[in-house]
BANU-155822 format. One line per field, with one value per residue (C-alpha): residue in one letter; residue number from 1; x, y, z. Coordinates in steps of 0.2 Angstrom, whole numbers. Layout:
N
resn <- A|...
resi <- NUM|...
X <- X|...
Y <- Y|...
Z <- Z|...
***
This chain:
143
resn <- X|X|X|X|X|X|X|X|X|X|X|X|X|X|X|X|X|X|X|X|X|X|X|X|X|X|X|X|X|X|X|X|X|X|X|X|X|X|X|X|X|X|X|X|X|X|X|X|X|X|X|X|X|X|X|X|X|X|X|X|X|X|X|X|X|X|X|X|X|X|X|X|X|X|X|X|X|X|X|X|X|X|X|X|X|X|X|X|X|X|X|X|X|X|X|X|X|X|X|X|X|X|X|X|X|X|X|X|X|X|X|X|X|X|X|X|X|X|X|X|X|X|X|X|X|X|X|X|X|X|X|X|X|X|X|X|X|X|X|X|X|X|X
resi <- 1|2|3|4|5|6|7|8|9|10|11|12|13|14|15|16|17|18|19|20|21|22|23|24|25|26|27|28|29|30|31|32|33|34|35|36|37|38|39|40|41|42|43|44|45|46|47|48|49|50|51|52|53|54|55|56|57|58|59|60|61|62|63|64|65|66|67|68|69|70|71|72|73|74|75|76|77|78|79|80|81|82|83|84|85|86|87|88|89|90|91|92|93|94|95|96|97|98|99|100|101|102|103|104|105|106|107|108|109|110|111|112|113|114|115|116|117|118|119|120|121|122|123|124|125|126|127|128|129|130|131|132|133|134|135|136|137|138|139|140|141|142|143
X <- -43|-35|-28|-25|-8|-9|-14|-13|-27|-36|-39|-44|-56|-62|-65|-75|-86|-91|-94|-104|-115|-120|-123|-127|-128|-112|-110|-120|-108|-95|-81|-82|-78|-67|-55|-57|-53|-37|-32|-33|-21|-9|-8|-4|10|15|15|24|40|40|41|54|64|64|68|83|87|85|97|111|122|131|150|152|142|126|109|100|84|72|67|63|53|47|45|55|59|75|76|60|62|50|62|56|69|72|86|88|99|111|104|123|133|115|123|112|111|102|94|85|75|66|48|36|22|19|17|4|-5|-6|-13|-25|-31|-32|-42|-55|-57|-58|-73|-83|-80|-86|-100|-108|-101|-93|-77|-71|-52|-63|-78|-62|-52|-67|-72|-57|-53|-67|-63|-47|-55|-65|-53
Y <- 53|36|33|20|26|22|3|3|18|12|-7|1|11|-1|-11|4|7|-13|-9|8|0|-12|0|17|23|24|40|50|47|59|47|36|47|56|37|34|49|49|32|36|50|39|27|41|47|28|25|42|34|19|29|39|21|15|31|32|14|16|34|22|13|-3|-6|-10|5|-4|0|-6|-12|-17|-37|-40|-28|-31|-22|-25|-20|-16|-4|1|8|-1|-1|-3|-17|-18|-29|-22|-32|-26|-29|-29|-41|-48|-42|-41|-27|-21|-7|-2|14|19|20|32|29|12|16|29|18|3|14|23|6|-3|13|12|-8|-6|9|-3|-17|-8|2|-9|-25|-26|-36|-24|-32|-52|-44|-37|-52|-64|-53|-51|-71|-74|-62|-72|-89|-83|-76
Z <- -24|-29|-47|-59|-56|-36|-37|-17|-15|-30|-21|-6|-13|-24|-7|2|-12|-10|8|5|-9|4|16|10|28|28|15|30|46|49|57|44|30|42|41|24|19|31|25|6|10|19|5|-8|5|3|-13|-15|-6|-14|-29|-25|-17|-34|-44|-31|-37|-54|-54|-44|-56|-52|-51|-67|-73|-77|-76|-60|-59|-42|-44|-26|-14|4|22|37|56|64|80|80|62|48|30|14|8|-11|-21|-36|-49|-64|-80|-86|-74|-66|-50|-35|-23|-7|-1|14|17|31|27|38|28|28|47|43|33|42|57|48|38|57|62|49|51|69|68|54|66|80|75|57|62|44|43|28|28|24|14|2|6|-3|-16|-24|-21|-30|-44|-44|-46|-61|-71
***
């Protein structure tokens, strides 16, 4: 399912084959391929919105007629509402402007992502988030 073109779907599956090649148990239990599954196809809804955030902020043109371009990107909470915050800049005057859109997906996917390391937690004791977490550290250090 996850894509060279979805880098958020491609780590995480990247992660859960680590985990299934050290325990092959895993490809036989229903719940477990049930949350993966579910979480894969919350990060492509994800990645979806941040895509269209940032074709929105590249089809905006500044004041000054330039060309728009997003230099800063992060998550925040106001209200209850999650927003994808992204400052974009003008590569004419170098102007800098805000955006905020509110983002349903991050949501999805940080629940389905909590559900799945909860359930390998639970049932295989396996820390997926820190077995991920080291192995691309160490990847990190070698290159």
């Amino acid at each position: 399912m996850a894509s060279s073109e979805n880098p958020m779907a491609y780590l995480l599956e990247y992660g859960l084959r680590r985990v299934e090649t050290e325990r092959p148990e895993l490809a036989n239990d229903s719940r477990y391929l049930e949350l993966k599954e579910q979480l894969l196809r919350d990060a492509e809804g994800h990645f979806r919105e941040i895509q269209a955030t940032y074709a929105t902020i590249l089809k905006t043109q500044c004041h000054c007629g330039g060309q728009l371009e997003p230099v800063d990107h992060e998550f925040g909470k106001s209200g209850g509402t999650i927003y994808d915050s992204v400052i974009a800049k003008c590569k004419s005057c170098s102007e800098a402007q805000a955006f905020q859109f509110p983002k349903e997906g991050f949501i999805s996917e940080a629940r389905s992502a909590m559900a799945l390391r909860d359930y390998l937690q639970g049932t295989y004791g396996i820390d997926y988030a820190g077995a991920v977490r080291s192995d691309l550290q160490s990847r990190a250090v070698k290159h």
